[in-house]
N, C-alpha and C positions, 0 to 999 in steps of 0.2 A: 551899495548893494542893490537899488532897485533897480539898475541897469540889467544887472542878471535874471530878473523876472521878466525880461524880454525875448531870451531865448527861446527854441523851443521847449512845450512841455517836458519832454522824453531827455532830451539832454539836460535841461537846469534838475529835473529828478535826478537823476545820474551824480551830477553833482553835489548836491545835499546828501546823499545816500553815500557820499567818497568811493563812488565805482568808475568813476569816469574816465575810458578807454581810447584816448585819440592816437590813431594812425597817422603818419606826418611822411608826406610822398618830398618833403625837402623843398627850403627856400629858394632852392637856385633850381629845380628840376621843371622844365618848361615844354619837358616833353611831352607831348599830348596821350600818347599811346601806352607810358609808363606812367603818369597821373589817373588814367583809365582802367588800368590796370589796380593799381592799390587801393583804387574808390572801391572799385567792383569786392576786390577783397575784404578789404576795409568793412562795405556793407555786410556780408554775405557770414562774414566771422563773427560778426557782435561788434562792433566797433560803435563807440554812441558819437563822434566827432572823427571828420576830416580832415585834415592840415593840410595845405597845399600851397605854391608860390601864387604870389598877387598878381592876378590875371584875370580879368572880365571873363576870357574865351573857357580859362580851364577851370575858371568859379560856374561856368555852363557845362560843362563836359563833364565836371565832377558829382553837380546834381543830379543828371541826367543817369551817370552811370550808377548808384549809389542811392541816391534818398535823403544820403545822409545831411545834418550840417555840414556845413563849410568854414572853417578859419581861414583867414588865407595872411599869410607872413611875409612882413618885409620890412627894412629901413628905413624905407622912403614912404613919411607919411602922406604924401601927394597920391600915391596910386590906391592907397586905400578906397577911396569914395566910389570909385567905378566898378570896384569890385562886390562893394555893397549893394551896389543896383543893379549887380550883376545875379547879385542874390546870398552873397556869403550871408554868414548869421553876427560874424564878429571878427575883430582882426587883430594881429601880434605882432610887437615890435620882438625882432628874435625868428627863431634862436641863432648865435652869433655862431654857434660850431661848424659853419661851411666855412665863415670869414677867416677863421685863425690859419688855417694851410697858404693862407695867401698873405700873411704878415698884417692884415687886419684884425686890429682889437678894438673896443669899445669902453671904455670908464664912463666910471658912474654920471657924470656931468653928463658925456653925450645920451648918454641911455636917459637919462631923467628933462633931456632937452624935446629928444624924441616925442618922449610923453606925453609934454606940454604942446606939442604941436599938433599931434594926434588927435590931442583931445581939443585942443581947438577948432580942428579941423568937422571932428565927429563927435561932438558934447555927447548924444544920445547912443551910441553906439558900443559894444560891450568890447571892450579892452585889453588884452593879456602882455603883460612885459616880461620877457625874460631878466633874468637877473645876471650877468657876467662871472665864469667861475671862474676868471683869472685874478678877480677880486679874493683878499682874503675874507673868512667866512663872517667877522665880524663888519666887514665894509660891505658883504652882499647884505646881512639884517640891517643898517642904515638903508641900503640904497630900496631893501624893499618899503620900507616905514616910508623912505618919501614918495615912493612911486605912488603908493597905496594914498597916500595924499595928496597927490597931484592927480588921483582921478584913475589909479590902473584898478579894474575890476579884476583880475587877477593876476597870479605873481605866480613864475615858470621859471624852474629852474635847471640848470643843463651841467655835462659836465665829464660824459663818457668819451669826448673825444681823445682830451688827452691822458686819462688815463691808461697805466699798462700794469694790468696783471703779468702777477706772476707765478701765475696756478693755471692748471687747467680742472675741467670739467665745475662742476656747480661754487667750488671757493674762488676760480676763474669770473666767474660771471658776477660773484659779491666783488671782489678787487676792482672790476669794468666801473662799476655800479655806486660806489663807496663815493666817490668826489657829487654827486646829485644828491644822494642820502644825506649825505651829511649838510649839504645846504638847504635840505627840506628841513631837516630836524633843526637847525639854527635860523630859519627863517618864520617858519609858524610858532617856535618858542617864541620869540621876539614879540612876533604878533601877539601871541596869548595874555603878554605882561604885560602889554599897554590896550587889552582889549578890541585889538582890530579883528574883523572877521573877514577879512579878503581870503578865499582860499587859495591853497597854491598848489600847482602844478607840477610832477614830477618828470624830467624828461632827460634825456642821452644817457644813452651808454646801460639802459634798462632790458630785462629779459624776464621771460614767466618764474623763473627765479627769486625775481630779485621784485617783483613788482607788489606781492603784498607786503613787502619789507616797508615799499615807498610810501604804503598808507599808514602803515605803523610809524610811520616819522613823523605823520602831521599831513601830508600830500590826501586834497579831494579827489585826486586822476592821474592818471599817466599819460605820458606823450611816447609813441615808442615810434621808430622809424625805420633804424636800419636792419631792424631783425626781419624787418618784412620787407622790405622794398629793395633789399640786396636780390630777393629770392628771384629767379626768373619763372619760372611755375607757379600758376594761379591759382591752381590746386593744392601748391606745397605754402603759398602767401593764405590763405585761404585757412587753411590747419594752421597754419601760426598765430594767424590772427584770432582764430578760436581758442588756442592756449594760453594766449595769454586775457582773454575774458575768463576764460576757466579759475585761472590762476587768481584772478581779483576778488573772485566770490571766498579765496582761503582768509581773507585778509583780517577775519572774524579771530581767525586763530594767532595771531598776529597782532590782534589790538593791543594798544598800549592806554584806554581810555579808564 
């Protein structure tokens, strides 16, 4: 955990306080002008963390537009380092939900190899692993317990891609949401029994709906991406990005503490 007292002030606050808002412009999106765009959003809505693909150029173009921190995500623990001296603040193995459309999966062995290289690579540097939701939910609680002891400063979990509702309007958006819920709530239990305090990350397939649900599961933040980086309108990414900080501060009503 003292890894996380490395961050900035204003984000590691965020996180103790379990309000923590990251926008995520996606692993594979390299495009400068639409990275640009969701920073700019991103800042301007409340957003406390950036998520962006691992790129020296767009870890500069992201601070520049923005303020914000920087994550930047990828597989390949090699590119991490350039991007840190590029200026990111921390970095993510994950999230694997661009890979599945292309018959790429990940198990627990490669994700937990990941790790160990990462953190070989960056001992000092702040950490986040996604956890796989093609795993069943008691193999995603194993595979966090060992991440969290192989050195991951936080644990993120995914899960909106494959699900498919089968409702529309606000029971739409719970159905979307339920496969990540549900592996917050079985992964920070896990956590609580054997006394680990890694916090974990809630991410895909989330909406201003569904987001103070995800801190009532156990989740210190959110990770949202495609409710705002679908939007072509900076001004309509912009109000989204606001609703769902709006939405965080419900999450009082919502507690399960």
């Amino acid at each position: 955990m003292k890894r996380l007292n490395l961050l900035p002030a204003a984000l590691y606050n965020s996180l103790k306080k379990r309000t923590l808002l990251k926008v995520i412009s996606g692993l594979s999106n390299f495009d400068p002008s639409s990275v640009e765009r969701v920073a700019k959003s991103a800042s301007q809505g409340g957003a406390d963390l950036l998520d962006i693909a691992c790129d020296p150029v767009l870890v500069r173009l992201a601070l520049s537009s923005s303020g914000l921190p920087v994550c930047v995500s990828s597989v390949e623990p090699e590119l991490f380092p350039a991007a840190i001296d590029a200026g990111a603040s921390m970095v993510e193995i994950g999230n694997f939900d661009t890979f599945y459309p292309q018959g790429r999966f990940f198990d627990a062995k490669e994700v937990l190899a990941l790790t160990h290289k990462t953190r070989s690579i960056l001992p000092t540097v702040v950490l986040s692993v996604t956890v796989p939701h093609i795993l069943p939910l008691d193999k995603q609680e194993q595979l966090a317990l060992d991440l969290a002891a192989a050195g991951a400063d936080l644990i993120q979990t995914e899960g909106g891609t494959n699900a498919r509702p089968f409702s529309s309007g606000s029971l739409g958006l719970i159905e979307k949401a339920a496969p990540t819920l549900a592996a917050v709530h079985s992964i920070s239990s896990a956590f609580r029994k054997v006394g680990c305090r890694v916090p974990v990350l809630c991410a895909s397939g989330l909406s201003a709906v569904t987001l103070p649900m995800a801190i009532a599961s156990g989740a210190s933040g959110v990770g949202v991406g495609s409710a705002i980086n679908r939007l072509k309108d900076e001004v309509e990414m912009i109000a989204g990005v606001r609703a769902l900080s709006e939405s965080l501060k419900l999450k009082e009503a919502f507690s399960l503490k």
